[in-house]
C-alpha positions in Angstrom: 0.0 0.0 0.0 2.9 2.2 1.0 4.4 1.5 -2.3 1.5 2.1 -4.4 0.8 5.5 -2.8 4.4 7.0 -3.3 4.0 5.7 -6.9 0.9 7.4 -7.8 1.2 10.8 -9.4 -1.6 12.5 -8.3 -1.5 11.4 -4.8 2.6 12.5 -4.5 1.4 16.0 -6.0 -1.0 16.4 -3.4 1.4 15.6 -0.8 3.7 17.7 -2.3 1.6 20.6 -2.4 0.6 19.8 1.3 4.0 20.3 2.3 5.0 23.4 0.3 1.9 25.1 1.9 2.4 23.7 5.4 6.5 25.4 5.4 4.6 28.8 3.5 2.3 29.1 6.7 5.1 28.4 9.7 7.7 30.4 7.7 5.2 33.0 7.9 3.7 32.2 10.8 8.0 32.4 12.6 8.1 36.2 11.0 4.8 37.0 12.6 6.2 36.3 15.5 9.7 37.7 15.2 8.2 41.3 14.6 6.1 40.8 17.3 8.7 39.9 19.6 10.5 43.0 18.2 7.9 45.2 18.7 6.7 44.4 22.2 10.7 44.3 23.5 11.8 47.5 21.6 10.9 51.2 22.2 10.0 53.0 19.4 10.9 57.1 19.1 7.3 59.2 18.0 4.9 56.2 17.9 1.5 56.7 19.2 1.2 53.8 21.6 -1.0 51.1 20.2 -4.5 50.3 22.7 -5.1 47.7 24.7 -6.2 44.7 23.0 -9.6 44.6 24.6 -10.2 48.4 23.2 -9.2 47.5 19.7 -11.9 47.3 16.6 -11.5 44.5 14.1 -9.4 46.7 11.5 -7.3 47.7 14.8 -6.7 43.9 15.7 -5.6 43.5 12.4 -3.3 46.0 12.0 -1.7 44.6 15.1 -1.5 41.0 14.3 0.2 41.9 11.0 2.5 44.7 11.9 3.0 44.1 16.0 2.2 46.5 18.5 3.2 50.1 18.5 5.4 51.0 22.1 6.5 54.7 22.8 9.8 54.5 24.7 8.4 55.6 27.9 9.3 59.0 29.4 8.2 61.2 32.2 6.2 64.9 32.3 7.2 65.2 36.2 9.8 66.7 38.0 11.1 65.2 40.9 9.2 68.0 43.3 6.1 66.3 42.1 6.8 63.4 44.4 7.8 65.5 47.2 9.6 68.3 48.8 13.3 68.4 48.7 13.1 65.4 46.3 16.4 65.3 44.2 17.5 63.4 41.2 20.1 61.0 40.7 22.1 58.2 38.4 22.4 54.5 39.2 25.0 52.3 37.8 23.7 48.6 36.7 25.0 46.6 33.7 28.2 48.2 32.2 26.9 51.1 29.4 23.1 51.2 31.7 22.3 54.3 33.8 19.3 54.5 35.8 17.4 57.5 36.3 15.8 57.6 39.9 14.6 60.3 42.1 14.9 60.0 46.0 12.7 61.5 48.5 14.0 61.1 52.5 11.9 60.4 55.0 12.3 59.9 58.9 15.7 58.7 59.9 15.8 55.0 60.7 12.2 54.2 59.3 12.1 52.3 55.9 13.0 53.3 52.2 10.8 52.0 50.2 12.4 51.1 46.3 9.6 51.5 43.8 9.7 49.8 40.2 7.3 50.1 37.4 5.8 47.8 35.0 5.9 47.0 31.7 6.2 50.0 29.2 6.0 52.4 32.4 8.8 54.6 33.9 9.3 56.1 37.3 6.6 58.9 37.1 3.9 56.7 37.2 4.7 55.3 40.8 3.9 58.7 42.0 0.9 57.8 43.8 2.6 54.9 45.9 5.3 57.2 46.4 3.5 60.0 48.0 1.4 58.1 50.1 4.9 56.1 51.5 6.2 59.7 52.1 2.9 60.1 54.2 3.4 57.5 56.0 7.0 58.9 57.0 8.8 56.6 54.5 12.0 57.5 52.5 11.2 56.5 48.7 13.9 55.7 45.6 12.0 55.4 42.4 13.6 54.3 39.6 13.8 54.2 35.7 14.6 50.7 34.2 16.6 50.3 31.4 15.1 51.8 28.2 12.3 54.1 30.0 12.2 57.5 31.6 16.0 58.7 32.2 18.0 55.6 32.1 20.2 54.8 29.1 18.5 51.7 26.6 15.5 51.3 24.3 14.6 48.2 25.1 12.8 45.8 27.3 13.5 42.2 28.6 9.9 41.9 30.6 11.7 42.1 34.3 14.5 39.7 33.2 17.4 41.8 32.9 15.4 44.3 34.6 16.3 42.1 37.6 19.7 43.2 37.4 18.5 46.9 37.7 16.4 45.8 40.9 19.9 44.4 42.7 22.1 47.4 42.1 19.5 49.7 42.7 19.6 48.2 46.5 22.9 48.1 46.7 22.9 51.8 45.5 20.4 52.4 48.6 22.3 50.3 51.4 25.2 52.2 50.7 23.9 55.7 50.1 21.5 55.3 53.2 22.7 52.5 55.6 20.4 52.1 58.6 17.4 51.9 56.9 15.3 48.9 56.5 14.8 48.4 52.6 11.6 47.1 51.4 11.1 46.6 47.3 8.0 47.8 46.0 7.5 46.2 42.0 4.2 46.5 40.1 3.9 43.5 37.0 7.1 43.5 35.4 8.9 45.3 38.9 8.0 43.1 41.3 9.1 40.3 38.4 12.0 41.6 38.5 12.2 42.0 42.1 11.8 38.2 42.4 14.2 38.0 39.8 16.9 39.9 41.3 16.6 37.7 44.9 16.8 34.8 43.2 19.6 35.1 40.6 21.8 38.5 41.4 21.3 38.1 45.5 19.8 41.1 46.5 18.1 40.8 49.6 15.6 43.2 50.5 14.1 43.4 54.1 10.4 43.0 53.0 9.0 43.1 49.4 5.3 43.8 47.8 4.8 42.2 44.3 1.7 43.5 42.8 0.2 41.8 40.1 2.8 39.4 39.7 2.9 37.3 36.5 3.7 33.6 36.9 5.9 32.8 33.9 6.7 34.9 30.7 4.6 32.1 28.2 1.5 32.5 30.7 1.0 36.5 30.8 1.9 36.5 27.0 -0.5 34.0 26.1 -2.8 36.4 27.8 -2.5 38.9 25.2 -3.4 36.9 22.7 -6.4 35.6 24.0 -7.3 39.3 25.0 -7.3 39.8 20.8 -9.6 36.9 20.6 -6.6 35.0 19.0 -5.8 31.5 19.3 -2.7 31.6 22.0 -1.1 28.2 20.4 1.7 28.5 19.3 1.9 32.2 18.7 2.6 32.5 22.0 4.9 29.9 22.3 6.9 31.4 18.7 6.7 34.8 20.5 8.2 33.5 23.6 10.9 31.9 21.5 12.1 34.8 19.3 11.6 37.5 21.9 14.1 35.6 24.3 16.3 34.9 20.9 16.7 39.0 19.9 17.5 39.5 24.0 20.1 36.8 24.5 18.5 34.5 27.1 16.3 31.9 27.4 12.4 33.9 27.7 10.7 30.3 28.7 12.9 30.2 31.6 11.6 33.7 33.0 9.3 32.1 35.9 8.7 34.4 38.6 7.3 31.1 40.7 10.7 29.5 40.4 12.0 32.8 41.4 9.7 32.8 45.0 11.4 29.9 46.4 14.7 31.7 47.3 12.5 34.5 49.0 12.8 34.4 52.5 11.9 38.4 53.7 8.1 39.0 54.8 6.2 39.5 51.0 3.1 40.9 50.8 1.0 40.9 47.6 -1.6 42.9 46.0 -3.6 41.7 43.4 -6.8 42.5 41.8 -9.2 39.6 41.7 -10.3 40.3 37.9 -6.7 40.9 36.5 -6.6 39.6 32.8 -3.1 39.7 33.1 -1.8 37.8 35.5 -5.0 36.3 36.7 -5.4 35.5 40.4 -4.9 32.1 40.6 -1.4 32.4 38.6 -0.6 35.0 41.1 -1.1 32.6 43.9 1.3 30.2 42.5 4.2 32.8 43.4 3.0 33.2 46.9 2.9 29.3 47.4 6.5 29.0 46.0 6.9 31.7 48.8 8.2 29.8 52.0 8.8 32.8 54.0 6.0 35.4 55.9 3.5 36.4 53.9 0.2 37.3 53.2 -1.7 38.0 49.7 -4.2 41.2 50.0 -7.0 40.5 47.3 -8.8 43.7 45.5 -12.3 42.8 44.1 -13.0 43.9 40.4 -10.1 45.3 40.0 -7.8 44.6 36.8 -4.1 44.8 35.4 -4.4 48.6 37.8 -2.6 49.7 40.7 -4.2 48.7 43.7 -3.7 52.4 45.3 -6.2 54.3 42.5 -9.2 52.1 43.0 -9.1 51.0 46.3 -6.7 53.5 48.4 -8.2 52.4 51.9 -8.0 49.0 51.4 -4.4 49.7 50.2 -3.3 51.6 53.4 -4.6 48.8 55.7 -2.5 46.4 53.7 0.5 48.4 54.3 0.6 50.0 57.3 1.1 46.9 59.4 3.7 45.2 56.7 5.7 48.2 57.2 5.3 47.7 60.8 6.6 43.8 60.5 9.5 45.1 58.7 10.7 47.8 61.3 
C-alpha cells in the first residue's frame, strides 16, 4: 500500500503541495512572531502607543496581528518635586553602558525606604501615587527608571529579566547611600518580576517586598494577550516566547517568577486585583505558594491589570501599614 501510494502521481502532487503550503504558513507564521517579539521588547521614538487589545476594533486587531504592537519609549512629564519636597535626582550604575534614572525622597531617619519599580512600558513617574502616600506614611522612597524608560540609558525591554539586574544594584545603591534603613522593594507587574528575579539570581536581599500583580511565567502573561485579541494563543505565543528571548540573548521560557519565589525568604506581601486579565489570580497565587517565608496576599475585588492604590486607596493603606510595621 505504502508503495503504491508514493507511486501514484496525483497522490505524490498532493502531498507535495501539502507540504509546500504547510513550510509557507510556519515560515510565515515564525516572522509574525519575530516582529512581534520585536515590537513588544523594543521602544520606538514618536509612535503613538497602540491600545489595549480589549479596546481594539477588528481593523485595529488587524493591523496589530500583522505589523506588532506600536510601544512609545516611555518617558516622564514630572519633575522630581512632584513626588515630594526636597526630592532630588540621581544616576544609578547597573549593567556596564546602563544608567538609571531615579529620584529620592527622604523620609524619617531610621524608618524604611521603600524602592519603587514600574511595569511594563511604564517609567518612574507613574509610581507617583505609591510614592506620596509612603512619604505620608514617614517613609524615605527611591524610584527608579529601568533600562530603556524615563531617564535611564537603553530602548529596550526584557519583561523584568534583565530588569532584575536593575532591581539588585539599585539596592545596593540604597544600602550604601542610606545605611540604617530597613529596605523594602516595591515592583508592580514586570517590577516586582524583576524583584523576584533579582533575589533569586543577582542576591539582593531586601528586608520585605510587595509584588503586585505578579505574573507567573513569561509564556502564561503573554499568552494572555493573545487571548485578549480573541486570537488562538497556540503557538503564537509559544513562537513569540521563542524569538523574543532569541533577539535578547536568554532563554524567555525560563523567566518564571514562581521559580524565582522559592529563594524569598523576607516577609512579601502581595496585592492583586481579583479580575486581572493579566496575570489572573490564581497564577498569582502560585508565586505566593513557592513563597516559603511570611506572607500574606491582600485581594482587590473587580479590580484589573491597575494599581491597587487608585481604586481601592483604603483597602491599600490597611494592607501596608502593618507590613511596614513587621519590617521595622
Amino acid at each position: 500500500m505504502k508503495i503504491r501510494f508514493l507511486r501514484d502521481p496525483r497522490l505524490r502532487r498532493a502531498l507535495l503541495i501539502g507540504l509546500a503550503v504547510l513550510s509557507v504558513l510556519g515560515v510565515a507564521l515564525n516572522v509574525l512572531a519575530y516582529r512581534h517579539a520585536r515590537s513588544m521588547m523594543h521602544f520606538t521614538a514618536g509612535a503613538i502607543r497602540s491600545g489595549a487589545p480589549e479596546t481594539l476594533g477588528f481593523t485595529e486587531k488587524l493591523g496589530v496581528l500583522v505589523n506588532g504592537v506600536r510601544i512609545p519609549r516611555p518617558r516622564t512629564t514630572l519633575q522630581p518635586a512632584d513626588i515630594g519636597p526636597g526630592c532630588t535626582a540621581l544616576t544609578i550604575e547597573s549593567d556596564p553602558g546602563i544608567r538609571l534614572g531615579a529620584w529620592h525622597c527622604a523620609g524619617a531617619p531610621r524608618r524604611p525606604m521603600v524602592l519603587l519599580f514600574h511595569g511594563y512600558a511604564g517609567e518612574k513617574g507613574s509610581m507617583q501615587p505609591e510614592a506620596r502616600a509612603f512619604l505620608e506614611m514617614g517613609l524615605s522612597v527611591l524610584l527608579v527608571d529601568f533600562r530603556g524608560s524615563g531617564e535611564s540609558t537603553g530602548s529596550h525591554t526584557t519583561v523584568g529579566f534583565e530588569e532584575g539586574v536593575d532591581v539588585a544594584r539599585s539596592l545596593a545603591f540604597a544600602r550604601t547611600n542610606w545605611p540604617g534603613h530597613p529596605m523594602i522593594l516595591y515592583g508592580q507587574s514586570m517590577g516586582a518580576a524583576a524583584i523576584l528575579g533579582a533575589i533569586h539570581a543577582h542576591g539582593a536581599r531586601p528586608d520585605g517586598i510587595v509584588l503586585e500583580a505578579v505574573f507567573n511565567n513569561m509564556l502564561d502573561t503573554v499568552r494572555h494577550r493573545f487571548e485578549a485579541m480573541g486570537v488562538p494563543s497556540f503557538p503564537c505565543a509559544e513562537l513569540l516566547v521563542f524569538w523574543g528571548g532569541q533577539q535578547a540573548g536568554f532563554d524567555a521560557f525560563s523567566h518564571n517568577p514562581v521559580e524565582y519565589a522559592a529563594a524569598v525568604e523576607c516577609p512579601t506581601l502581595f496585592l492583586h486585583g481579583t479580575d486581572d486579565p493579566r496575570a489572573r489570580v490564581n497564577e498569582a497565587r502560585q508565586v505566593f505558594d513557592a513563597i516559603a517565608g511570611p506572607k500574606h496576599f491582600q485581594s482587590f475585588p473587580q479590580l484589573g491589570h491597575e494599581p491597587a492604590l487608585r481604586h481601592h486607596p483604603e483597602d491599600w493603606h490597611r494592607a501596608l501599614t502593618p507590613f511596614v510595621r513587621t519590617v521595622e
